[in-house]
Every structure is written in C-alpha cells, then in structure tokens.
C-alpha positions in Angstrom: 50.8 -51.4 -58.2 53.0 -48.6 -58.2 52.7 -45.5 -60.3 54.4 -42.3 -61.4 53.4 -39.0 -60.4 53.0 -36.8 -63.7 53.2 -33.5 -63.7 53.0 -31.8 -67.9 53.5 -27.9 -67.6 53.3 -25.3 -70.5 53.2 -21.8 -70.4 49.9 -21.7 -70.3 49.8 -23.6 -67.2 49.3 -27.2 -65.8 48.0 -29.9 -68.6 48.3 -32.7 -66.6 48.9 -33.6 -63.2 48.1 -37.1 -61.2 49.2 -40.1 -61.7 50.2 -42.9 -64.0 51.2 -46.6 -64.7 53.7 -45.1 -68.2 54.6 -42.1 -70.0 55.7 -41.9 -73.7 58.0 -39.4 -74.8 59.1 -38.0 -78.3 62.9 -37.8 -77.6 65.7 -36.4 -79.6 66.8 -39.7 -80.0 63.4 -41.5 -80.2 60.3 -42.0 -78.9 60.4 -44.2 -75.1 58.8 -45.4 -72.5 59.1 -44.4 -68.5 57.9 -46.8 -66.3 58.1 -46.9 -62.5 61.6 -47.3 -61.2 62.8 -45.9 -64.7 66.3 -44.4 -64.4 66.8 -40.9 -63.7 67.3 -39.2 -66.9 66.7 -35.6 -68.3 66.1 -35.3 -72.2 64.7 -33.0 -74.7 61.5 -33.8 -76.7 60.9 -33.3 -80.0 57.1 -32.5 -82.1 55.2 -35.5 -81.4 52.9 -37.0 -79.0 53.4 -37.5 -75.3 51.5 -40.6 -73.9 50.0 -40.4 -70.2 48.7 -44.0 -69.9 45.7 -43.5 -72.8 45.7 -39.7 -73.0 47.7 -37.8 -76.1 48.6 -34.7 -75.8 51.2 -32.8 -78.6 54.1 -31.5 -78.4 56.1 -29.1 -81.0 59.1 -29.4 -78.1 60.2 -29.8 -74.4 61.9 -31.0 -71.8 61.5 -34.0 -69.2 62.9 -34.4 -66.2 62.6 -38.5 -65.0 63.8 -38.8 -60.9 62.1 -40.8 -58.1 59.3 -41.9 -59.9 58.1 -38.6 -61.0 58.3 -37.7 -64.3 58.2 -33.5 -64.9 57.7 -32.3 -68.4 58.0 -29.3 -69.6 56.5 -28.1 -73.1 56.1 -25.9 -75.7 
C-alpha cells in the first residue's frame, strides 16, 4: 500500500509528521482530498479542519504544498 509522507508545521513547531493513506484540506475553494499519486498542487487553506487519516487538527489558515507524494502544510 503506498502512503504519503505528512509533514503539518506551525510556528510553534512540528504537529504532525509520519505517514498517511489521505489528507483533507480546507481550501479556498473547498474542502479535498490528497491521496497518493495526487497531482502536484500548492493552495491556501482556509479555518477548518485538516484530516490526517482519523486525526483533526484546526486550522484558522495556511498553506499546502502537495509534490511526490508528500504533502507539507503550513499553518497558522
């Protein structure tokens, strides 16, 4: 099975970081889903909740950076 490596950063310091079968992101245009093999894409996020497989953690706003199967997100 092939996964993601996640890595969710704040200015605090590292959240999350391992890896994962999907990520759900509150975009600017929407919530979605990135799965393994998922184009490369860079968005910003929006308040919400970002998904890591089960765990939630919030987000009042960001940035994620989807290449290679590794997803980088950066929030607030």
């Amino acid at each position: 099975m092939f996964l993601l490596d996640v890595s969710v950063l704040s200015p605090r310091g590292v959240i999350f970081e391992g890896k994962a079968g999907s990520v759900i992101l509150p975009g600017e245009q929407g919530v979605f889903e990135i799965m393994p093999f998922h184009k490369h894409i860079l968005s910003l996020l929006v308040g919400g909740n970002l998904t890591v497989d089960e765990k939630d953690i919030p987000v009042k706003r960001g940035i994620a950076k989807i290449e290679l199967n590794k997803v980088t997100v950066i929030i607030e």
